[in-house]
LUMKE-363133 format. One record per residue (C-alpha): residue number from 1; x, y, z. Coordinates in steps of 0.5 Angstrom, whole numbers. Layout:
BEGIN
(node NUM, (X, Y, Z))
...
This chain:
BEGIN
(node 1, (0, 0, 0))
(node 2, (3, 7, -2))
(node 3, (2, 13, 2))
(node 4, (-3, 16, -3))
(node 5, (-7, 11, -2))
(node 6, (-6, 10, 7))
(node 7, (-8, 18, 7))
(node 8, (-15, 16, 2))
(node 9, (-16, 10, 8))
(node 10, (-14, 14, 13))
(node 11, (-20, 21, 11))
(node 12, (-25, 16, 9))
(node 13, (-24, 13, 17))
(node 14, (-25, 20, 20))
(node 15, (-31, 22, 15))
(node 16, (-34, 15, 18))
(node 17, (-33, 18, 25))
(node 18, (-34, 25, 23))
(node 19, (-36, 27, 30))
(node 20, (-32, 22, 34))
(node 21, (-26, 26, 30))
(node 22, (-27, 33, 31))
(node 23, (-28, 32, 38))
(node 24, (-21, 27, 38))
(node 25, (-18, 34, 34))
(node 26, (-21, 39, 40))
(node 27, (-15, 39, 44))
(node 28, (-10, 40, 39))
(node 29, (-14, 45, 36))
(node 30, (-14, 48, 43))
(node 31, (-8, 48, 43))
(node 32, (-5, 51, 36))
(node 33, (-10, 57, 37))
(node 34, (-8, 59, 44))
(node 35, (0, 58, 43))
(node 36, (0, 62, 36))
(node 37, (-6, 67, 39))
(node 38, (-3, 68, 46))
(node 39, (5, 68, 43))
(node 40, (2, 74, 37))
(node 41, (-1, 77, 41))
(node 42, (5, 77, 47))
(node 43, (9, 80, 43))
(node 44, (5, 84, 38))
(node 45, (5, 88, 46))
(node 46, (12, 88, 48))
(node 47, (14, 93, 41))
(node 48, (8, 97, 42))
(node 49, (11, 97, 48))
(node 50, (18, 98, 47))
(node 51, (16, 103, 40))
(node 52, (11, 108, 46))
(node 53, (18, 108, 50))
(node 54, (22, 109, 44))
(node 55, (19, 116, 42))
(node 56, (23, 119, 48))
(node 57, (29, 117, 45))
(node 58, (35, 113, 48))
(node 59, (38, 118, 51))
(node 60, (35, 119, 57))
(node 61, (36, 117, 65))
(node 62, (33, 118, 71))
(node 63, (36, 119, 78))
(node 64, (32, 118, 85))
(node 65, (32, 117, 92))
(node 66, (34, 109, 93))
(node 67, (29, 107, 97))
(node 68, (31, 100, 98))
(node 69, (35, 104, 104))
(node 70, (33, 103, 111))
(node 71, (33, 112, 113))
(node 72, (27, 113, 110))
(node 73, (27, 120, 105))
(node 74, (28, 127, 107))
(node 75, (25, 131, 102))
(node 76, (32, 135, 102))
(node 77, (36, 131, 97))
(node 78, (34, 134, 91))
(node 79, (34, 142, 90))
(node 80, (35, 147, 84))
(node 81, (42, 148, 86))
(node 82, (43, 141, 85))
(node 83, (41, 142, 77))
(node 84, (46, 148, 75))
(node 85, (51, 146, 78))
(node 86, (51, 139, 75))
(node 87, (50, 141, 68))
(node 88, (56, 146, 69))
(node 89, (61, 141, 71))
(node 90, (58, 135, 67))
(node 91, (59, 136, 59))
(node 92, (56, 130, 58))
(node 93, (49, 132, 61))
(node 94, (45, 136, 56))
(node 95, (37, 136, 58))
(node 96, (37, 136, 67))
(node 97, (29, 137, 70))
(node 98, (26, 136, 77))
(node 99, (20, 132, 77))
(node 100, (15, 135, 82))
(node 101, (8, 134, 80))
(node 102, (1, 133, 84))
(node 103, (-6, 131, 83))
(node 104, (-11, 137, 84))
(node 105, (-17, 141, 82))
(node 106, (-15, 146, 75))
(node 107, (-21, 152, 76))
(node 108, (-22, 155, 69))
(node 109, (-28, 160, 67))
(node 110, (-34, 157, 71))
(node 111, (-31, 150, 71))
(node 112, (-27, 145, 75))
(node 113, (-23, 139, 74))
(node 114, (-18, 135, 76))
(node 115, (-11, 135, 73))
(node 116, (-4, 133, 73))
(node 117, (0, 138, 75))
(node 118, (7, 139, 73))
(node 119, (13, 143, 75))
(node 120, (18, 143, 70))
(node 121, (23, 147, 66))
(node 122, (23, 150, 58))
(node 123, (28, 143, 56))
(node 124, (22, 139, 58))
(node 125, (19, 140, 51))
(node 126, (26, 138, 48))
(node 127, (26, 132, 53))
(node 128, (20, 129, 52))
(node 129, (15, 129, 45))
(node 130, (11, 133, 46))
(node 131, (7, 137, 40))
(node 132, (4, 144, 41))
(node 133, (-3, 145, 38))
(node 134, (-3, 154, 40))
(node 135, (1, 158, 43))
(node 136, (9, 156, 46))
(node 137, (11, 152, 51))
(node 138, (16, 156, 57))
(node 139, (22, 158, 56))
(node 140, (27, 160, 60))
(node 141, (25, 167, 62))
(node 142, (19, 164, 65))
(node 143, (22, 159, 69))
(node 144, (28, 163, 71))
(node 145, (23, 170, 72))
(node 146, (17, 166, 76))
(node 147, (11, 167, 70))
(node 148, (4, 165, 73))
(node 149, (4, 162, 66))
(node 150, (1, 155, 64))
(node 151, (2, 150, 59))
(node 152, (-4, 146, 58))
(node 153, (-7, 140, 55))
(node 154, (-12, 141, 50))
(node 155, (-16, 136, 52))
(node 156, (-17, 139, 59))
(node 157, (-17, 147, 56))
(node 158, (-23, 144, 51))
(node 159, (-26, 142, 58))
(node 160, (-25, 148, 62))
(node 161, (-26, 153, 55))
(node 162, (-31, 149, 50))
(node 163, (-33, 156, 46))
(node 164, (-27, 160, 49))
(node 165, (-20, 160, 45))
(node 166, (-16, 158, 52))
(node 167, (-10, 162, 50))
(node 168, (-10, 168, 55))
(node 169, (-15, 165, 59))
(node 170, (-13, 165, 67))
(node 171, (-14, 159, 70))
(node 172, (-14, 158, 78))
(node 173, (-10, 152, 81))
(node 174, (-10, 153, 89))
(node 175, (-11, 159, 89))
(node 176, (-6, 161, 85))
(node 177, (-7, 165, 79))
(node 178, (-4, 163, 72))
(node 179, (-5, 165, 65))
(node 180, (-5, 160, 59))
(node 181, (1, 161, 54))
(node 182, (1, 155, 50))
(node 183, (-4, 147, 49))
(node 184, (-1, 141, 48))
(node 185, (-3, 136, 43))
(node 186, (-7, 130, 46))
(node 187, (-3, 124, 43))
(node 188, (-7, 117, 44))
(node 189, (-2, 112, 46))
(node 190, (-1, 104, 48))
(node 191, (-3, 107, 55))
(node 192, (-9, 111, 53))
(node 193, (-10, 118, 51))
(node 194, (-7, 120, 58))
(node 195, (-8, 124, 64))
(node 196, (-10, 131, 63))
(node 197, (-4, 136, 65))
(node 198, (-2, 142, 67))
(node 199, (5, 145, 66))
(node 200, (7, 151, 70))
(node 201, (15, 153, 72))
(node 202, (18, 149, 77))
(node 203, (19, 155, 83))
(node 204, (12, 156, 81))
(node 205, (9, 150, 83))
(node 206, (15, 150, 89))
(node 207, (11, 156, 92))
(node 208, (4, 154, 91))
(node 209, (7, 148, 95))
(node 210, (12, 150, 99))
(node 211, (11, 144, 103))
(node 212, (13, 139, 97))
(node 213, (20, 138, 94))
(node 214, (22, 134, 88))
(node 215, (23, 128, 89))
(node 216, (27, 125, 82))
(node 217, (31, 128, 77))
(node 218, (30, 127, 70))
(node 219, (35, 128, 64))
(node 220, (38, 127, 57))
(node 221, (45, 126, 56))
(node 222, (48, 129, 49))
(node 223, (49, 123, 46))
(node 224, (46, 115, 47))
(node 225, (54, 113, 49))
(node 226, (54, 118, 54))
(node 227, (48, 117, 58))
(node 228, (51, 113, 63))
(node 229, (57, 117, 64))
(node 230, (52, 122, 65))
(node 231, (48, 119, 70))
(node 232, (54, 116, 74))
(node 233, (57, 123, 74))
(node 234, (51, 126, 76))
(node 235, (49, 122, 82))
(node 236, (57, 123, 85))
(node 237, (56, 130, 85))
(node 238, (49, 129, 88))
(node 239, (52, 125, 94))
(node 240, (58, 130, 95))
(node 241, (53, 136, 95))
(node 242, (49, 132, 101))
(node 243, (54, 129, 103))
(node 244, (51, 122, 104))
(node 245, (53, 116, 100))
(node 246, (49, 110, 96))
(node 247, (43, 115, 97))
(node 248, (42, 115, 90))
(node 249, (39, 110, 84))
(node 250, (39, 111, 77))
(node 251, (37, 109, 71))
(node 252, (36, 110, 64))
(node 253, (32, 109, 59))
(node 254, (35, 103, 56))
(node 255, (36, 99, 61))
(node 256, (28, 100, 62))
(node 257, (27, 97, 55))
(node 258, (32, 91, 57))
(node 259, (28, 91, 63))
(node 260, (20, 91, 59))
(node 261, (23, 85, 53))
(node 262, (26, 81, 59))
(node 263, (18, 82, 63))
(node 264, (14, 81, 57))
(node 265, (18, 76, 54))
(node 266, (17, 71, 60))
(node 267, (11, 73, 61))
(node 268, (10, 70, 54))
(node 269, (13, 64, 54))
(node 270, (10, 62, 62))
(node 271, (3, 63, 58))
(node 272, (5, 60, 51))
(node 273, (8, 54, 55))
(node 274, (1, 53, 60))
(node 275, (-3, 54, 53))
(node 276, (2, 48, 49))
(node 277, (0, 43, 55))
(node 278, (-7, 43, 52))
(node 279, (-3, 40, 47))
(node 280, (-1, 35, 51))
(node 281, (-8, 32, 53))
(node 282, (-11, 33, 45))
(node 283, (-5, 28, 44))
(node 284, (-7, 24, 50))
(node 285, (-14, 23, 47))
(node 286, (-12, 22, 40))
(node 287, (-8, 16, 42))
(node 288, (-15, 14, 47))
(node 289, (-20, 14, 41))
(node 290, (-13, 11, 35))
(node 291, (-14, 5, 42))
(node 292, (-21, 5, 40))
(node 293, (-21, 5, 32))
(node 294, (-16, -1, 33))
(node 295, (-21, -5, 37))
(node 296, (-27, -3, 33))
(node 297, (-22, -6, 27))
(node 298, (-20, -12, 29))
(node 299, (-24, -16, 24))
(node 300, (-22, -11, 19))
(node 301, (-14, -11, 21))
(node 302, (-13, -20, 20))
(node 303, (-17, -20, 14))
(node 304, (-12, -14, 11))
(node 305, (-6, -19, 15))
(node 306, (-9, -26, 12))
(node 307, (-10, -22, 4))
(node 308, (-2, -21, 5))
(node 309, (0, -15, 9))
(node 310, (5, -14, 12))
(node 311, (6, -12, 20))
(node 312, (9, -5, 17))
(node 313, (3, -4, 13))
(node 314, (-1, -3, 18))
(node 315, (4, 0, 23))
(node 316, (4, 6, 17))
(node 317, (-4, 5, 16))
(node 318, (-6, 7, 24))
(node 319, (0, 11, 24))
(node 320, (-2, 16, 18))
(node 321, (-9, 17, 21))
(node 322, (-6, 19, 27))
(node 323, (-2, 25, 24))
(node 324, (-7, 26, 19))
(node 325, (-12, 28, 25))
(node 326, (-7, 31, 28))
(node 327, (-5, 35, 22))
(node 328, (-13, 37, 21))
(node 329, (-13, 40, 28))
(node 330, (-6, 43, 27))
(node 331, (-10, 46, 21))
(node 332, (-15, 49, 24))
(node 333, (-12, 51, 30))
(node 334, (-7, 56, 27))
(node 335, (-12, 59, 22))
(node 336, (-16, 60, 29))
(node 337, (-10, 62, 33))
(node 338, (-8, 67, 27))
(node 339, (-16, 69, 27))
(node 340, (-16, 70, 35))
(node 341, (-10, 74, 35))
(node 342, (-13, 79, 31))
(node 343, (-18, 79, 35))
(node 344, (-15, 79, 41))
(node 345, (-11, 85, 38))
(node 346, (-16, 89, 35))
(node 347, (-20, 90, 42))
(node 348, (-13, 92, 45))
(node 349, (-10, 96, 40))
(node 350, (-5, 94, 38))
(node 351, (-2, 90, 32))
(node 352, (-1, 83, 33))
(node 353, (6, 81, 31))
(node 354, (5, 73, 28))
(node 355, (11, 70, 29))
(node 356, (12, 65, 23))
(node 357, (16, 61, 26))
(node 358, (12, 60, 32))
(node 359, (7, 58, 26))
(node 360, (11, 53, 23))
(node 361, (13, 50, 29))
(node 362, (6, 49, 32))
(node 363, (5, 46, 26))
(node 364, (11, 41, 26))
(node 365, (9, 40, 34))
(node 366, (2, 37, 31))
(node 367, (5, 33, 26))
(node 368, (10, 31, 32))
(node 369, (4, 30, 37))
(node 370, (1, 24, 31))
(node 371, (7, 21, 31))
(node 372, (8, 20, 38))
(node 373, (1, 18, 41))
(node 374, (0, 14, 35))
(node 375, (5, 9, 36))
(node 376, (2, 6, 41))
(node 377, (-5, 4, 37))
(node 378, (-1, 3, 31))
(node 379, (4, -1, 34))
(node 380, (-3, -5, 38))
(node 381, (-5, -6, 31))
(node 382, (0, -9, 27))
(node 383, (1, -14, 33))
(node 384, (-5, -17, 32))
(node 385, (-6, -25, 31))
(node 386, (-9, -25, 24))
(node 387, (-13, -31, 26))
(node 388, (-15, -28, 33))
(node 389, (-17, -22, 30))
(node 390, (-22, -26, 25))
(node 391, (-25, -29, 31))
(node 392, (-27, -24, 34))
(node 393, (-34, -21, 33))
């Protein structure tokens, strides 16, 4: 017998227990689909995840109090002195900016709602991708010369101002008085469209709350191959000025990068791997129903054995059913698999990433998975006596 003709046998077999086989292929198709879904669609999430981290460049770092310490935070580890004096004495450092925000009411005409406030300087723009839609952002004579000058986002400015043009108009945030220079675009992220902000000088934000203080500092070296160089220098100088060592922690934008694939990467094999072990039982019941097939064969097997065929004959005949209703499940499985990461992607917003790779392999893997679990029943089979096998009713 070719191998043509054990596929005809082996179609024929399924299509007679048609029911029996979808059924037999449901593990196998489970299986397939959730490892190409959940592979995809983990992957497809960490770019979109490392692209959004991509926009503020490579270049950047931040600097925090280390609070795997037993003392706990002051308050006083950072000041605006620490910034000048670390940008004149560190060439490496392009961009340095405190980081000093808080959560509060934004009053605007005769309207009220609650913002990010942010403290910040006229480098935060070069810093971070932000796009203006009217108006500036600060500058360094607002920021040096303490303008009651805020930058708003323009969803909020929307909100505040609905048949206003915001630009000049004076919006409250704790009592304290500011006129709106500039609006931020609203840009839509992997994360959402974002918080609503307000951006406001630093010494002004410090003086509408004097009991606060900067809690991080954020920067930019000039170049990626500098940034490193650029943080450690900074943190010296830092712990020098304040005279307390192993105070500080820094980190950069890369290593949150490294941090996120290694996450997301891990995430994404422990899931796929719980997922791939519905292969395992699809395979277990294959071999289950293939036992089943051979005892319901039995008569069919010693009349093939009695007419001339050999043992291999039968080996291969029971062993290409097997990988056909494992093939068949593959099939199906990948086609859903491919479908259900769409899906599943579309509803996160974000693309999924199919990894053809992981496709073809899971298509190996169901093939594979025929032949192992298809062995027993095959082998079952091409050991029958053929004179007990035409005995049995």
């Amino acid at each position: 017998m070719n191998l043509s003709e054990s596929i005809r046998i082996a179609l024929d077999s399924i299509r007679a227990n048609l029911m029996r086989s979808v059924l037999t292929t449901l593990g196998i198709m489970i299986g397939i689909t959730a490892v190409i879904a959940v592979v995809a669609v983990g992957q497809g999430g960490q770019q979109s995840i490392l692209k959004e981290m991509e926009k503020f460049g490579s270049n950047l770092f931040q600097i925090s109090v280390d609070w795997r310490r037993d003392e706990l935070p002051t308050g006083n580890e950072f000041n605006m002195q620490d910034i000048e004096i670390i940008k004149a004495n560190v060439p490496e450092v392009q961009y340095l900016l405190p980081g000093v925000s808080s959560y509060t009411q934004v009053k605007g005409g005769t309207k009220s709602k609650t913002a990010q406030v942010r403290g910040t300087e006229a480098d935060y723009a070069r810093l971070h991708p932000l796009e203006m839609a009217a108006g500036r952002f600060l500058t360094e004579s607002d920021c040096q010369g303490r303008r009651k000058v805020a930058v708003v986002d323009e969803d909020l400015a929307r909100e505040l101002f609905p048949r206003d043009n915001a630009i000049g108009k004076r919006i409250v945030i704790d009592n304290q008085g500011l006129v709106i220079c500039g609006l931020v675009k609203a840009e839509s992220s992997l994360f959402g469209s974002g918080t609503k902000s307000v951006y406001i000088p630093t010494r002004v934000w410090l003086d509408i709350y004097p009991e606060d203080n900067i809690s991080y500092l954020e920067g930019g070296g000039r170049t990626p191959g500098e940034v490193k160089t650029a943080m450690e220098s900074s943190i010296k100088i830092l712990e020098k000025r304040h005279r307390s060592e192993d105070l500080y922690e820094g980190y950069t934008m890369e290593q949150e990068m490294a941090a996120v694939n290694q996450v997301t990467g891990v995430m994404t094999l422990v899931i796929g791997i719980i997922a791939g072990l519905s292969l395992l039982v699809g395979g277990i019941g294959v071999m289950n129903i293939m036992l089943v097939s051979v005892t319901e064969r039995t008569r069919e097997i010693g009349l093939r054995m009695a007419l001339g065929a050999r043992r291999r004959n039968i080996l291969t005949q029971f062993l290409i059913e097997a990988v056909v209703l494992c093939l068949l499940g593959g099939i199906i499985g990948m086609a859903l698999g491919i479908g259900g990461a769409f899906l599943i992607s579309a509803l996160a917003k974000w693309p999924p990433l199919i990894s053809w790779t992981t496709v073809l392999l899971a298509f190996t893997f169901s093939a594979a998975i025929g032949i192992i679990f298809g062995i027993l029943p095959a082998n079952k089979a091409a050991n029958l006596d053929p004179i007990d096998a035409l005995r049995r009713d």
